[in-house]
C-alpha positions in Angstrom: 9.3 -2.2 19.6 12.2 -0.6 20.5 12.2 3.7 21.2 12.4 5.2 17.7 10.8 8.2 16.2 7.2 7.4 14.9 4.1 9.2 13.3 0.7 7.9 14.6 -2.5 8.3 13.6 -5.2 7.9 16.2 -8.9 7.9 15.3 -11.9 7.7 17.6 -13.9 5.5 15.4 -13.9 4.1 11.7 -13.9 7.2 9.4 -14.2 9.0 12.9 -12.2 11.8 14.4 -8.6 11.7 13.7 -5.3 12.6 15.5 -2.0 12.8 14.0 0.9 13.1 16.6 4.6 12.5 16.9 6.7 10.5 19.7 9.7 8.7 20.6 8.1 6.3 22.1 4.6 5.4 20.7 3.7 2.6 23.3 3.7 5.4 25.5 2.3 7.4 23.5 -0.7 5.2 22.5 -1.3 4.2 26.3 -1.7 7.7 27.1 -4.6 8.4 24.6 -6.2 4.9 25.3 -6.2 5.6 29.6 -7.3 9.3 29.0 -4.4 10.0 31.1 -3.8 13.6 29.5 -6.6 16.1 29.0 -6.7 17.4 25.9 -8.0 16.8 22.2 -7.7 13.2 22.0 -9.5 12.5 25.0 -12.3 14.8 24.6 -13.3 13.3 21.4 -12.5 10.1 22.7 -9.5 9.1 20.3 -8.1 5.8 21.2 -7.2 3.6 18.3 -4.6 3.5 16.6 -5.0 3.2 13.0 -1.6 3.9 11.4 2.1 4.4 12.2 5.4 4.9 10.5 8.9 4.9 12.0 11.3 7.1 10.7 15.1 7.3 11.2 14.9 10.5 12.8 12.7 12.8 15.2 13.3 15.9 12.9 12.2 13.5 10.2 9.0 12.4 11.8 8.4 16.1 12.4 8.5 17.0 9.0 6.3 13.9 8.1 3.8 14.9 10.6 3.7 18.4 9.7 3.1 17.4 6.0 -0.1 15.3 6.8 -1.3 17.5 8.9 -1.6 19.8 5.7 -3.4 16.6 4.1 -7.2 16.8 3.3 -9.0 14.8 5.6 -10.1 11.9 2.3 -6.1 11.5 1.4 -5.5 10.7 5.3 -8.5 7.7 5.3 -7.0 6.6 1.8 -3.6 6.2 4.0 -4.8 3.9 6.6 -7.2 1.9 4.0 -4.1 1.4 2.3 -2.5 -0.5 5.0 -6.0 -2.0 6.5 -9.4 -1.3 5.7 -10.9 -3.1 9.0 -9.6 0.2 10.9 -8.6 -2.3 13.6 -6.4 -1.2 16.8 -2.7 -1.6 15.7 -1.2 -1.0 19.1 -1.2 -4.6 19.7 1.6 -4.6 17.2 4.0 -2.4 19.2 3.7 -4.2 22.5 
């Protein structure tokens, strides 16, 4: 997957604790939550799977789409990733 502006959603566990980020590159991005190579939020509630992703044309619009589900309550943002798979399993295999 090339470098393009993506939304993730990271979750520690089916129905678990759930992060919702932005990036340019979301390999990266993924491999830093899944190492614990930052401190912070995502590894202290041990959030390594990603669960849901969407690429966007542009950074400011990934912004915007990541602010908005931020704003989400927390049963519209599981109803999002059942949509697309309701196993809840790891899709970073599919930006390798």
């Amino acid at each position: 997957m090339s470098k393009r502006p993506c939304v993730s959603m990271l979750a520690s566990r089916r129905n678990g604790t759930l992060y919702i980020g932005v990036t340019s590159d979301l390999g990266k991005r993924v491999w830093t939550h899944k190492t614990g190579a930052v401190d912070g939020f995502t590894k202290q509630h041990a959030v390594r799977t990603l669960v849901y992703f969407e690429i966007h044309a542009t950074m400011a619009a990934a912004i915007e789409r990541e602010k908005r589900l931020k704003k989400w309550k927390r049963r519209w943002k599981l109803g999002l990733i059942e949509e697309t798979h309701q196993e809840w399993e790891d899709l970073a295999s599919l930006i390798a």
